[in-house]
TIDRENBA-274385 format. One record per residue: residue number from 0; residue in one letter; z, y, x of N, C-alpha, C in turn. Coordinates in steps of 0.05 Angstrom, whole numbers, plus 5000, padded with zeros to 4 digits. Atoms other than C-alpha are relative to their C-alpha. Example, Ala and Ser with C-alpha at 12.3 -4.5 7.8 and 13.67 -1.06 7.14 Angstrom:
TIDRENBA-274385
r num: 0&residu: a&nup: 5000&nnorth: 4976&neast: 5018&caup: 5156&canorth: 4910&caeast: 5246&cup: 5000&cnorth: 5024&ceast: 5018
r num: 1&residu: s&nup: 4999&nnorth: 4976&neast: 4984&caup: 5143&canorth: 4979&caeast: 5273&cup: 5014&cnorth: 5022&ceast: 4985
//
This chain:
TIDRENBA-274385
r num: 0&residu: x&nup: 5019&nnorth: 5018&neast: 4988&caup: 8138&canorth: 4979&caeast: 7830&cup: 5012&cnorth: 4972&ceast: 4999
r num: 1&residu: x&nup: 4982&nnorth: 5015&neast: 4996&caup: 8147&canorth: 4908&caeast: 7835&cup: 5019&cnorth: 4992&ceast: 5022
r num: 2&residu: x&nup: 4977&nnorth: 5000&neast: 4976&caup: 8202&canorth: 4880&caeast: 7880&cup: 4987&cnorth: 4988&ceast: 5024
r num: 3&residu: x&nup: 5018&nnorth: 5010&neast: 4975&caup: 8178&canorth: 4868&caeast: 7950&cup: 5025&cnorth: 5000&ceast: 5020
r num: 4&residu: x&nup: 4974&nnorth: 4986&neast: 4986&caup: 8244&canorth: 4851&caeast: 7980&cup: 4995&cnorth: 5005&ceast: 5036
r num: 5&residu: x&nup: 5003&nnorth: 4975&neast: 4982&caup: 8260&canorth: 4901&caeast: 8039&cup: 4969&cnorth: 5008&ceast: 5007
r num: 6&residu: x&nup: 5042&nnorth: 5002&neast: 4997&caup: 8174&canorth: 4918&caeast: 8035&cup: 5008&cnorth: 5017&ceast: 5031
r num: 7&residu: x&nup: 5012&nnorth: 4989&neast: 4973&caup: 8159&canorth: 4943&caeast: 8106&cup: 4970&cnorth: 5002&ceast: 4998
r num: 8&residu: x&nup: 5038&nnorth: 4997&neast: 5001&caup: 8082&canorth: 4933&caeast: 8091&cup: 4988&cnorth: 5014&ceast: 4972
r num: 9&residu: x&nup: 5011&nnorth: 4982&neast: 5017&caup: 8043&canorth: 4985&caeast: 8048&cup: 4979&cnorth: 4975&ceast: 4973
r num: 10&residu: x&nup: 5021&nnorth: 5013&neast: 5007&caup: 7996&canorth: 4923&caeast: 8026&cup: 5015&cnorth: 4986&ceast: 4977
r num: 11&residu: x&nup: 4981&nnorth: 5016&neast: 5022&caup: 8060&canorth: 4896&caeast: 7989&cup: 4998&cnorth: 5019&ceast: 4974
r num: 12&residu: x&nup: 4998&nnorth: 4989&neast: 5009&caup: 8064&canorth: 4950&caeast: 7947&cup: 4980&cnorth: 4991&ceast: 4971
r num: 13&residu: x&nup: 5014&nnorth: 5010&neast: 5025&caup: 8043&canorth: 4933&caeast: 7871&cup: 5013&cnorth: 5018&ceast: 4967
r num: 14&residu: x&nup: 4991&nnorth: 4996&neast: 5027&caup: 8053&canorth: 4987&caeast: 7813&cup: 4995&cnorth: 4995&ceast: 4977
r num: 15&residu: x&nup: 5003&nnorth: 5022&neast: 5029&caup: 8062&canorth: 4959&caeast: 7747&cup: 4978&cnorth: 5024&ceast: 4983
r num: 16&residu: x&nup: 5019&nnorth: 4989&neast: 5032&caup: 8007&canorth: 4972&caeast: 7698&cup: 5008&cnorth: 5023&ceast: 4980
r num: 17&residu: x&nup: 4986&nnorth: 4988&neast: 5025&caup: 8010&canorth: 5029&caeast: 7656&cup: 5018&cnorth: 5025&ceast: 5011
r num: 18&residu: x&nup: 4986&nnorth: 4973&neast: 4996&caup: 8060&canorth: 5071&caeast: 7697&cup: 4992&cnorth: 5020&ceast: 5014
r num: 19&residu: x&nup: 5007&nnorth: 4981&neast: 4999&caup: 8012&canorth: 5121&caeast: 7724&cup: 4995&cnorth: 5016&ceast: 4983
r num: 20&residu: x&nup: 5016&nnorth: 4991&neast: 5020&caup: 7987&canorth: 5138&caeast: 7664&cup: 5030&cnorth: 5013&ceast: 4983
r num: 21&residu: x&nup: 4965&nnorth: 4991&neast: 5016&caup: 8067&canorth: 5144&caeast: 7632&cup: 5008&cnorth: 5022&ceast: 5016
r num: 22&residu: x&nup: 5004&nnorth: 4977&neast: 4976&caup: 8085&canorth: 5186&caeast: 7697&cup: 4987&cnorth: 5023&ceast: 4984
r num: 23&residu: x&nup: 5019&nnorth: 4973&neast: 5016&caup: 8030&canorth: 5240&caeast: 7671&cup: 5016&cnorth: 5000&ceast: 4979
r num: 24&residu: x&nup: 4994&nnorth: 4987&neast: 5023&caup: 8061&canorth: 5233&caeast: 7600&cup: 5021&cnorth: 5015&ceast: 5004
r num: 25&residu: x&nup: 4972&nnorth: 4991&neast: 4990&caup: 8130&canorth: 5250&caeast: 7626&cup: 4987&cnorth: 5035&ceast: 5014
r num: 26&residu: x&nup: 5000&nnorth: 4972&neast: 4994&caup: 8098&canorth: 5309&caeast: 7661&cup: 4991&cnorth: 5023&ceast: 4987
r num: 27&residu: x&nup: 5009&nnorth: 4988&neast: 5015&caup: 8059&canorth: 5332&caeast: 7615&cup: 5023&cnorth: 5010&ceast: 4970
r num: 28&residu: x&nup: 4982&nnorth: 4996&neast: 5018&caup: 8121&canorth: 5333&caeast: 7565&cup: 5021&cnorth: 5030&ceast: 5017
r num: 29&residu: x&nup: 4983&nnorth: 4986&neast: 4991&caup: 8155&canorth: 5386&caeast: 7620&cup: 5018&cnorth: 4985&ceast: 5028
r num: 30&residu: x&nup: 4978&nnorth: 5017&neast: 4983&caup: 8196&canorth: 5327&caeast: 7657&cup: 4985&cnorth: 5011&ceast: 5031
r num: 31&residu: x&nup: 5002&nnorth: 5011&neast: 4968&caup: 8204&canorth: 5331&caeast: 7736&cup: 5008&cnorth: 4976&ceast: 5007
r num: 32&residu: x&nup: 4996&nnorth: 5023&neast: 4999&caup: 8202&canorth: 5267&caeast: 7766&cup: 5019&cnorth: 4993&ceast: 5026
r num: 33&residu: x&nup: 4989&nnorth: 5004&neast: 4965&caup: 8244&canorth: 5241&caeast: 7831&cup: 5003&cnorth: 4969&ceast: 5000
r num: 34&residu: x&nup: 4992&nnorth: 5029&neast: 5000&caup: 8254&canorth: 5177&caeast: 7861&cup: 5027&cnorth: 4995&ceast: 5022
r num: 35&residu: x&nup: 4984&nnorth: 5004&neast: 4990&caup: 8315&canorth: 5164&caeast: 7886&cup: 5014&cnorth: 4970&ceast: 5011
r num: 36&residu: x&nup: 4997&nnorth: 5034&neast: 4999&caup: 8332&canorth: 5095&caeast: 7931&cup: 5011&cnorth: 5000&ceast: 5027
r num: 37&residu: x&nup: 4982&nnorth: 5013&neast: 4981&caup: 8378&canorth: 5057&caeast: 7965&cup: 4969&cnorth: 4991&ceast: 5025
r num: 38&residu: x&nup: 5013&nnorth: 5012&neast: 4982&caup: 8335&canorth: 5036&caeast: 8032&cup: 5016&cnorth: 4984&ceast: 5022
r num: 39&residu: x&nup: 4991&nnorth: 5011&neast: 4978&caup: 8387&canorth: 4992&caeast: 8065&cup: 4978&cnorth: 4983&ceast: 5022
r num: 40&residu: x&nup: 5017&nnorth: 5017&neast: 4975&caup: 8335&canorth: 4952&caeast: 8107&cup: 4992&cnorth: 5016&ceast: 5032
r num: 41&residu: x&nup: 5009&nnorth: 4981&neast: 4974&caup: 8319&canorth: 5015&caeast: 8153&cup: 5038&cnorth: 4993&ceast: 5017
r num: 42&residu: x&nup: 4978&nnorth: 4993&neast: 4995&caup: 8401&canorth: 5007&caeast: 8154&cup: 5004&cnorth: 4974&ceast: 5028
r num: 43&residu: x&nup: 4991&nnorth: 5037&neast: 4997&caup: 8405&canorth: 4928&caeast: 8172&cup: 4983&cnorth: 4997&ceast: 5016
r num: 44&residu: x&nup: 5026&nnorth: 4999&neast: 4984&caup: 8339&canorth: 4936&caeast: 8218&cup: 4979&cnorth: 4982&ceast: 4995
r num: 45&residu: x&nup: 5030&nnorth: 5018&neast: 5010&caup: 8290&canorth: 4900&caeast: 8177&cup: 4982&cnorth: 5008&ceast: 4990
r num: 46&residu: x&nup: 5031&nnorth: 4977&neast: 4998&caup: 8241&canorth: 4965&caeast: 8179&cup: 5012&cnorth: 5022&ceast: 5008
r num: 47&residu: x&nup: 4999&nnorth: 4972&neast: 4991&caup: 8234&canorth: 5029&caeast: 8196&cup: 4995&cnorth: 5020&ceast: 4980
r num: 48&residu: x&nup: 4998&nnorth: 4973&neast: 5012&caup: 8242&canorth: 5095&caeast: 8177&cup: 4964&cnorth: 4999&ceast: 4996
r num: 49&residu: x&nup: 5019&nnorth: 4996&neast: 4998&caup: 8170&canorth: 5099&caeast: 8192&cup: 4982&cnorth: 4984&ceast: 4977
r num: 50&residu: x&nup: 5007&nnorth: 5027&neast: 5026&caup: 8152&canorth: 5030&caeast: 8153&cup: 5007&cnorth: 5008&ceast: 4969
r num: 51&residu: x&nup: 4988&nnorth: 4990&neast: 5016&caup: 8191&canorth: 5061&caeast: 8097&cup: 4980&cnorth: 5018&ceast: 4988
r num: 52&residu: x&nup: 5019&nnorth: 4960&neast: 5005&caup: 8148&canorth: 5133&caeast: 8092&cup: 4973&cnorth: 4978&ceast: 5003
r num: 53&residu: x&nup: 5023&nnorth: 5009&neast: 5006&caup: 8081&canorth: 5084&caeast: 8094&cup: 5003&cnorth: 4984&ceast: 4969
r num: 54&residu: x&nup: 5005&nnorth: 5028&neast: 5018&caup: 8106&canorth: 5034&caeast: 8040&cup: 4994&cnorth: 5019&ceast: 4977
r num: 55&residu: x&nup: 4984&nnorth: 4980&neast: 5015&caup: 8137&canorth: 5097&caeast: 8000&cup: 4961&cnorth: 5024&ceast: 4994
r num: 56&residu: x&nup: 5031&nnorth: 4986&neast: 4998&caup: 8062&canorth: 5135&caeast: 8017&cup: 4982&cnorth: 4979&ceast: 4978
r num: 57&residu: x&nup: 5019&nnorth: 5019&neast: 5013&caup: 8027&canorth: 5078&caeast: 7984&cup: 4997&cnorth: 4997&ceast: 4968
r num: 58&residu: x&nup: 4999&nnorth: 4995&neast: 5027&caup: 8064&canorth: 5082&caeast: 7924&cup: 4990&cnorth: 5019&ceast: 4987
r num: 59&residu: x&nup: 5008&nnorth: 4971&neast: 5017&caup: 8048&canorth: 5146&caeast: 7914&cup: 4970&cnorth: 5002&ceast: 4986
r num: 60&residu: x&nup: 5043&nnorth: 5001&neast: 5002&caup: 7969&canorth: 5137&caeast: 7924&cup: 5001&cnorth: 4985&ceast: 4968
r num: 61&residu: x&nup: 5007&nnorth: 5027&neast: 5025&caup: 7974&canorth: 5075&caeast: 7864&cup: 5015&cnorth: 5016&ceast: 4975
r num: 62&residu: x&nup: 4984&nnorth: 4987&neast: 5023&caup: 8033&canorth: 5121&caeast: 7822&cup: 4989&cnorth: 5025&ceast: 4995
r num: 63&residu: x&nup: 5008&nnorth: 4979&neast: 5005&caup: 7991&canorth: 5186&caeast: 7828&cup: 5017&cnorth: 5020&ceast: 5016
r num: 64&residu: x&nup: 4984&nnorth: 4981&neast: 4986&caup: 8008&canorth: 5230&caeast: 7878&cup: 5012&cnorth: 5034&ceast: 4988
r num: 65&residu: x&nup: 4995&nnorth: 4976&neast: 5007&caup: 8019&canorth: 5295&caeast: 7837&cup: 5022&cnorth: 4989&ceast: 4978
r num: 66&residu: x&nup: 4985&nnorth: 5008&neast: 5019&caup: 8068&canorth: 5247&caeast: 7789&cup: 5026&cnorth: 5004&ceast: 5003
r num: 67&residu: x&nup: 4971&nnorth: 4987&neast: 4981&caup: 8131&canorth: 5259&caeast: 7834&cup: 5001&cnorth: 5022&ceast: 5012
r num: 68&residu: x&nup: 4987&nnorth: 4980&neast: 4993&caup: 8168&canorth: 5319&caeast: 7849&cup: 5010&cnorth: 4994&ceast: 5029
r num: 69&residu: x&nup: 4991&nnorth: 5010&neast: 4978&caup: 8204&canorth: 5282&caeast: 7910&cup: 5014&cnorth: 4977&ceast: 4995
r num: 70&residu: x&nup: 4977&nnorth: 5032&neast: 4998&caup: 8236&canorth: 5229&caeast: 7936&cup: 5021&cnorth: 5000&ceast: 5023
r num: 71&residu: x&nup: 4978&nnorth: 4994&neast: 4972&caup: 8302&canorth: 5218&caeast: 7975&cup: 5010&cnorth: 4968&ceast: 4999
r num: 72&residu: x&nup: 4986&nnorth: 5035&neast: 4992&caup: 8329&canorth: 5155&caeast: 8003&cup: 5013&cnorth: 4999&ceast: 5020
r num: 73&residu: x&nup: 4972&nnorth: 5005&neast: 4992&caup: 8390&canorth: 5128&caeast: 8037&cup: 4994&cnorth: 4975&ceast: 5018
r num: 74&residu: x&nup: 5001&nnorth: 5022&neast: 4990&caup: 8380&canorth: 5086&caeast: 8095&cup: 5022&cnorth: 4986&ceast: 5014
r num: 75&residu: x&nup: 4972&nnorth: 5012&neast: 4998&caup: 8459&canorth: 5065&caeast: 8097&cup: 4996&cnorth: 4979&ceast: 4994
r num: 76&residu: x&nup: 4992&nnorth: 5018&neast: 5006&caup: 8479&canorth: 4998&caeast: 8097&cup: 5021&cnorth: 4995&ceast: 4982
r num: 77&residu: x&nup: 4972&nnorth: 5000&neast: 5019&caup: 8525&canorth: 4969&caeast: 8048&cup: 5020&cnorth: 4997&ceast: 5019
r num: 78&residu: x&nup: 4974&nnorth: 4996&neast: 4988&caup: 8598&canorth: 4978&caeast: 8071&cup: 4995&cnorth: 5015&ceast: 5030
r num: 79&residu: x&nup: 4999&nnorth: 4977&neast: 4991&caup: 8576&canorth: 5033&caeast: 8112&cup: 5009&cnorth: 5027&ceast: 4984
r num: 80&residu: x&nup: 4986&nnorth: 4980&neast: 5011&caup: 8621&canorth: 5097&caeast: 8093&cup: 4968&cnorth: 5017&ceast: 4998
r num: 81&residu: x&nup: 5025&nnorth: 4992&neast: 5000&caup: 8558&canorth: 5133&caeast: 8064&cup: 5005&cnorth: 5018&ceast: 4963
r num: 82&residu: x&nup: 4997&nnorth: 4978&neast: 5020&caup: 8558&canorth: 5193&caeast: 8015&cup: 4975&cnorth: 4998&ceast: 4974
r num: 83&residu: x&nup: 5024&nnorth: 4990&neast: 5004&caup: 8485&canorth: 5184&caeast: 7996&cup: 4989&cnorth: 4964&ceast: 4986
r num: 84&residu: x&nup: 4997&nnorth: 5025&neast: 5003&caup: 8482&canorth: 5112&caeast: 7984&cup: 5006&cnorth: 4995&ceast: 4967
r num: 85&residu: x&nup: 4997&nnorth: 5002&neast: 5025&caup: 8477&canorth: 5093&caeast: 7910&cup: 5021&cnorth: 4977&ceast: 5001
r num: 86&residu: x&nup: 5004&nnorth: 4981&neast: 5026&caup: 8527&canorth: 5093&caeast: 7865&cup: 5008&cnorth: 5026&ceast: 5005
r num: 87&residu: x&nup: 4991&nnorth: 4970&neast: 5000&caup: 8548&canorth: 5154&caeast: 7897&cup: 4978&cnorth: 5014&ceast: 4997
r num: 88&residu: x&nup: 5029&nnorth: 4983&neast: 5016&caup: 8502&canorth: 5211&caeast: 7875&cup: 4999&cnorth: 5021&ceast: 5028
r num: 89&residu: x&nup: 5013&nnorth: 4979&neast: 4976&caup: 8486&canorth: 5252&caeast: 7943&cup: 4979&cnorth: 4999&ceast: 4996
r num: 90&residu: x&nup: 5033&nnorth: 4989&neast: 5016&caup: 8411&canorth: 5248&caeast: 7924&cup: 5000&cnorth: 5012&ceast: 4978
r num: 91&residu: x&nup: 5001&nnorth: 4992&neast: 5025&caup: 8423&canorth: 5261&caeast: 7865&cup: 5015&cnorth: 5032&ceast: 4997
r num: 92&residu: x&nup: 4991&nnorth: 4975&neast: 4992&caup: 8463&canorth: 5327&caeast: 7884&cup: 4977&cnorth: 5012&ceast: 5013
r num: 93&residu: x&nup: 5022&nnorth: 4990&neast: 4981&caup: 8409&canorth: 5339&caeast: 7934&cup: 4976&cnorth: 5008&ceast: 4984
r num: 94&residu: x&nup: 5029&nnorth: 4989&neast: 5007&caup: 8352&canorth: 5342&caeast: 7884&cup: 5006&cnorth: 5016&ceast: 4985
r num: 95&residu: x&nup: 4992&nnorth: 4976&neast: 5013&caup: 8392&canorth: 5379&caeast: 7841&cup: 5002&cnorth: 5037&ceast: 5005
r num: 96&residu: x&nup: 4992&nnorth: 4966&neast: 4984&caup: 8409&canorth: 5437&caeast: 7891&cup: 4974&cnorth: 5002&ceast: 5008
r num: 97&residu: x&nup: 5025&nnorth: 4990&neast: 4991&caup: 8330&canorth: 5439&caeast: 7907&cup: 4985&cnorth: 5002&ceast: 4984
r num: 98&residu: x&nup: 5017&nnorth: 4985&neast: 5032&caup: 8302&canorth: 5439&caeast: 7838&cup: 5011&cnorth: 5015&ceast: 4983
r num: 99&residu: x&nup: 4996&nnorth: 4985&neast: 5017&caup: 8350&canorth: 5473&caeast: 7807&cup: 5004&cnorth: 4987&ceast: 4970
r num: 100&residu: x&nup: 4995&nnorth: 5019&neast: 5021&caup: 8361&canorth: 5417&caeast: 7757&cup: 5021&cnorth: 4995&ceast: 4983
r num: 101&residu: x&nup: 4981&nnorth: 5002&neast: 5016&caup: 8393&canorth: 5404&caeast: 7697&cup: 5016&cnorth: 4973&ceast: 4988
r num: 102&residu: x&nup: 5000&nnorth: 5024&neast: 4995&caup: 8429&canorth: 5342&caeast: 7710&cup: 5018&cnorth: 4987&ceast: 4967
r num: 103&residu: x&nup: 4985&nnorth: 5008&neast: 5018&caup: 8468&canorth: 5336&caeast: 7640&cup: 4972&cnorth: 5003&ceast: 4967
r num: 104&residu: x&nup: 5017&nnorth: 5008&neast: 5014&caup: 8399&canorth: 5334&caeast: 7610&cup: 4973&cnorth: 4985&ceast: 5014
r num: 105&residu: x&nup: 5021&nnorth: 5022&neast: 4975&caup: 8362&canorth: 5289&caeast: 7659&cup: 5010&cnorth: 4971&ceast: 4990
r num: 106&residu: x&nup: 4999&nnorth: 5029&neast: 5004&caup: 8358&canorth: 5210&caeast: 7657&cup: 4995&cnorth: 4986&ceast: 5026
r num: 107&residu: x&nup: 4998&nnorth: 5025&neast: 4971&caup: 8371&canorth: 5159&caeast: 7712&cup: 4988&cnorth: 4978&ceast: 4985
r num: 108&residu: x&nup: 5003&nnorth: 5019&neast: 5003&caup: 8332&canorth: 5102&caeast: 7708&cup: 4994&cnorth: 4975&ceast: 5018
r num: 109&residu: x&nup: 5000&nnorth: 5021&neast: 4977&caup: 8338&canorth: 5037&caeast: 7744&cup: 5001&cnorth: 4974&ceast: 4989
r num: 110&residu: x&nup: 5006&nnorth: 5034&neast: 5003&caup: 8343&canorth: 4958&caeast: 7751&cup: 5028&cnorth: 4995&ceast: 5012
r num: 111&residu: x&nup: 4969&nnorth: 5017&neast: 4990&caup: 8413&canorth: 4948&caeast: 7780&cup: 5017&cnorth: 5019&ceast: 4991
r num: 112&residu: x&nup: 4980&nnorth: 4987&neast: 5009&caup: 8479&canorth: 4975&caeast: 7761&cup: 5008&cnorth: 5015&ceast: 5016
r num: 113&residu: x&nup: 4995&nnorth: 4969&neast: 4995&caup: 8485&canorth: 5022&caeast: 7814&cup: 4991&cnorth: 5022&ceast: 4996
r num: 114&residu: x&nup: 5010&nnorth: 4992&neast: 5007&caup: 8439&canorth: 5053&caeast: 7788&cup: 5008&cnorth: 5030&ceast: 4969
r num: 115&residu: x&nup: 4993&nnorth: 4988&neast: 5028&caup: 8470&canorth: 5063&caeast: 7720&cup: 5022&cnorth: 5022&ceast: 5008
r num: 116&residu: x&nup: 4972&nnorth: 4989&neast: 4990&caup: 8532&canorth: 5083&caeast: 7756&cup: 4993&cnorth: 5024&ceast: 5014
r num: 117&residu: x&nup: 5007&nnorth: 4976&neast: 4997&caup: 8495&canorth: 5139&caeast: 7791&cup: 4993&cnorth: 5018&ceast: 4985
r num: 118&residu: x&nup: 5007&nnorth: 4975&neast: 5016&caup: 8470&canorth: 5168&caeast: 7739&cup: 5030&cnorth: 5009&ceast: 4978
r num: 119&residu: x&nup: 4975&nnorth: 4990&neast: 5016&caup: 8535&canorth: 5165&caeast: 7696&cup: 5018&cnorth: 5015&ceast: 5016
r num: 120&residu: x&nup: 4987&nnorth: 4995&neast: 4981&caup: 8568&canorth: 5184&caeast: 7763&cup: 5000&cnorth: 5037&ceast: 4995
r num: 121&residu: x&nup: 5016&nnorth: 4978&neast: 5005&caup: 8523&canorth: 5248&caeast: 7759&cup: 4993&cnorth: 5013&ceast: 4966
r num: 122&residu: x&nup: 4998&nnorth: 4983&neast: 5027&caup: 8531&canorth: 5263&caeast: 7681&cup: 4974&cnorth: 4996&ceast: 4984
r num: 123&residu: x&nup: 5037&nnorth: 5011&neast: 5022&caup: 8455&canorth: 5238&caeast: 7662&cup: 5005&cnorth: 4976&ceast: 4984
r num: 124&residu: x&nup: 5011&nnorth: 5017&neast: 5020&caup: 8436&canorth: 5193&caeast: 7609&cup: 4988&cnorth: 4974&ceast: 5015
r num: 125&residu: x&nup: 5010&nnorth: 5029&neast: 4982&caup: 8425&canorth: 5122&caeast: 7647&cup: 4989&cnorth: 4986&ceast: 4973
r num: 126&residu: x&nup: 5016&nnorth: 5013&neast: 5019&caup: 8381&canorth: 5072&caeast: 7624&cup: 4977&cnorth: 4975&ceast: 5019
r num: 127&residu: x&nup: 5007&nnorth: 5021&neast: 4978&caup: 8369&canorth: 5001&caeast: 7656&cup: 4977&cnorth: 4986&ceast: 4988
r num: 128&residu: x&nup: 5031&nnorth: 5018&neast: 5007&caup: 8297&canorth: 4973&caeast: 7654&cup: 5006&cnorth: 4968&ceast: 5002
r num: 129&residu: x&nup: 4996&nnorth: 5031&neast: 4998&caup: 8296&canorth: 4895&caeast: 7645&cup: 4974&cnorth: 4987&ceast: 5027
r num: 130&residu: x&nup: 5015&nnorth: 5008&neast: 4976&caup: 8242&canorth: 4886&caeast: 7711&cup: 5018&cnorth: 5008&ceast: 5024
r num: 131&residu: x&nup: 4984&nnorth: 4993&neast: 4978&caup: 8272&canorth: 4872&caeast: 7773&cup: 5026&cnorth: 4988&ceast: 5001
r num: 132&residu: x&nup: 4973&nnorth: 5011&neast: 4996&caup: 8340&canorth: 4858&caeast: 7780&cup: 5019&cnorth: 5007&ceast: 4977
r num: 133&residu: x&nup: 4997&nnorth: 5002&neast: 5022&caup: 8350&canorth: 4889&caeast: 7712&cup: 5026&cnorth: 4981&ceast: 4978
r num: 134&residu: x&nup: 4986&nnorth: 5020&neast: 5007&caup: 8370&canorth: 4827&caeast: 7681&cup: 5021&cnorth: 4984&ceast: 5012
r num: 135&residu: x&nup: 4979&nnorth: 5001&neast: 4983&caup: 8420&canorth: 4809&caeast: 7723&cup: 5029&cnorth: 5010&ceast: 4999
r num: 136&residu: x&nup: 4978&nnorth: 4978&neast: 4998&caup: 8464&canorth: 4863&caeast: 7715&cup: 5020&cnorth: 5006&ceast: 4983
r num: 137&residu: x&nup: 4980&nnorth: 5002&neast: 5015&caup: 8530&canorth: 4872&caeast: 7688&cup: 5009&cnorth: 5026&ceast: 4994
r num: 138&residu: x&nup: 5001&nnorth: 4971&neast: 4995&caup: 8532&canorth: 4946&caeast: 7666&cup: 4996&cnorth: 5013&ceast: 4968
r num: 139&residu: x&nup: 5003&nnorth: 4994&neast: 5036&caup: 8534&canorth: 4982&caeast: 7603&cup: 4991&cnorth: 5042&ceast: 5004
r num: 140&residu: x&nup: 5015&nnorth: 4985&neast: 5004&caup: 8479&canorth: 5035&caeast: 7603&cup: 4999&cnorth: 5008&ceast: 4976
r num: 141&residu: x&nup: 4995&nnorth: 4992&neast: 5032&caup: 8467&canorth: 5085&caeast: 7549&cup: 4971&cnorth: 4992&ceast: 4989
r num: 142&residu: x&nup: 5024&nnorth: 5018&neast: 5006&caup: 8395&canorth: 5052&caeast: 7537&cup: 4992&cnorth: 4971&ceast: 5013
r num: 143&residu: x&nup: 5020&nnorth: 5030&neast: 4990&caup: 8366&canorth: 4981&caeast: 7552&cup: 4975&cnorth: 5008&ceast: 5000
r num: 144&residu: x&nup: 5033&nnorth: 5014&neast: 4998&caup: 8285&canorth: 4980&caeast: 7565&cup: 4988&cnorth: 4976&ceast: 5005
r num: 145&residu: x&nup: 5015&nnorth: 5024&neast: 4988&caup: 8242&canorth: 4920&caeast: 7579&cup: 4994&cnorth: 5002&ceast: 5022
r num: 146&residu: x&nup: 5011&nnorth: 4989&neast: 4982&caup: 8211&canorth: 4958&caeast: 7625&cup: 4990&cnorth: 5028&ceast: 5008
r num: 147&residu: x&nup: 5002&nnorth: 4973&neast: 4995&caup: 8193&canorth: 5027&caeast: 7652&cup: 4983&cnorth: 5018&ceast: 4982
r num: 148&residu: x&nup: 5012&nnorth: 4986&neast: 5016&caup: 8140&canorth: 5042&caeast: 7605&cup: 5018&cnorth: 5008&ceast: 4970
r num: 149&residu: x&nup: 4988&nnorth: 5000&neast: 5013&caup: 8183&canorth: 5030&caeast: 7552&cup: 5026&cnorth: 5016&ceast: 4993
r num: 150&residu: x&nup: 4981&nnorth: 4975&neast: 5001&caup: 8241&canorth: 5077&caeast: 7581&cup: 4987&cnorth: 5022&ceast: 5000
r num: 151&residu: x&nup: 5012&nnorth: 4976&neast: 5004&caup: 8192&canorth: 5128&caeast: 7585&cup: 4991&cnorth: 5007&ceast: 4980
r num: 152&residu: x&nup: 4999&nnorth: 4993&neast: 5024&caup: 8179&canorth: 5120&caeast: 7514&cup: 5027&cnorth: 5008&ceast: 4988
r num: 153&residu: x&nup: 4972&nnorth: 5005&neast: 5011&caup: 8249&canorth: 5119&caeast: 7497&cup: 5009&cnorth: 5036&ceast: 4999
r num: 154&residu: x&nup: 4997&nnorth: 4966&neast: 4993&caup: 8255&canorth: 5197&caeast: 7537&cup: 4978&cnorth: 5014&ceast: 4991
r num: 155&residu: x&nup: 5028&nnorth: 4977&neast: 5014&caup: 8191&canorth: 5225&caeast: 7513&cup: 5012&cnorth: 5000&ceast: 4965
r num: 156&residu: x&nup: 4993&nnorth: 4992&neast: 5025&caup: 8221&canorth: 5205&caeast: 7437&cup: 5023&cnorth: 5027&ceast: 5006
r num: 157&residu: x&nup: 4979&nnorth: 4989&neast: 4993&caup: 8290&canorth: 5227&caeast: 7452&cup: 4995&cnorth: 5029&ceast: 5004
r num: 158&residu: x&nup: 5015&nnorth: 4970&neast: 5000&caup: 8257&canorth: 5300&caeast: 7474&cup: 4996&cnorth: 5012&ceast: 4982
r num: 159&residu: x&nup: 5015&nnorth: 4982&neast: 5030&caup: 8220&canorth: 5310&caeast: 7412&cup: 5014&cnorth: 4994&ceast: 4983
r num: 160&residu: x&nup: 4970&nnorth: 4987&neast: 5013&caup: 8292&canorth: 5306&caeast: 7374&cup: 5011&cnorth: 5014&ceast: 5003
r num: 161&residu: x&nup: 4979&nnorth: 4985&neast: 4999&caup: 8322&canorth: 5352&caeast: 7405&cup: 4984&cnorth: 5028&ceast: 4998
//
């Protein structure tokens, strides 16, 4: 979605063009989807858990609610000792031990370098979208995208090679 920094309001919520419709392709290829995210602001008190589960609800309605598998998020602050907190991969363990996932053929994809670092952390195939904080980032991913549609082309080829 776009960036709504710390969103507490559902109204903020804005998914980009195009990625409901990618979503489906991804599922329709086999993929399970997850979203996995840092939520320091519930940490730092600039929303709520509750604010959080409406913003996070909203997306879903606009991203297609049958497009995600789950979602887990980390409402640690930075430089709080925190297991779960990207780049450490505790979600990323967590969705693993509940889907049964095969994390050394899965793909992390994100906009900041902890991102990348979770998923390399975790043995997946990272791959930093250029929306967002993207460009910014000082990180050496095993793909670049422009943007999300674009990484989702990138894994739907990638698939139909192997």
């Amino acid at each position: 979605m776009e960036d709504a920094h710390y969103c507490a309001d559902p109204a903020l919520v804005r998914v980009f063009p195009g990625v409901p419709e990618a979503l489906q392709r991804l599922r329709a290829a086999g993929f399970a989807i997850f979203i996995v995210t840092n939520q320091s602001g519930i940490g730092r008190g600039l929303l709520t858990t509750a604010q959080y589960h409406a913003v996070a609800g909203e997306f879903l309605r606009q991203a297609g609610r049958d497009s995600i598998d789950a979602s887990y998020f980390c409402p640690d602050a930075p430089g709080v000792p925190s297991a779960c907190r990207k780049p450490e991969i505790g979600m990323v363990r967590r969705a693993a031990a509940d889907y049964a996932l095969d994390l050394g053929a899965s793909y992390f994809v994100g906009d900041k370098s902890a991102d990348v670092e979770c998923g390399r952390r975790a043995g997946m195939r990272t791959i930093l979208v250029l929306t967002g904080y993207g460009p910014e980032q000082q990180c050496s991913p095993d793909l670049t995208c422009a943007d999300a549609l674009a990484a989702i082309d990138s894994i739907l080829s990638e698939a139909a090679q192997r």
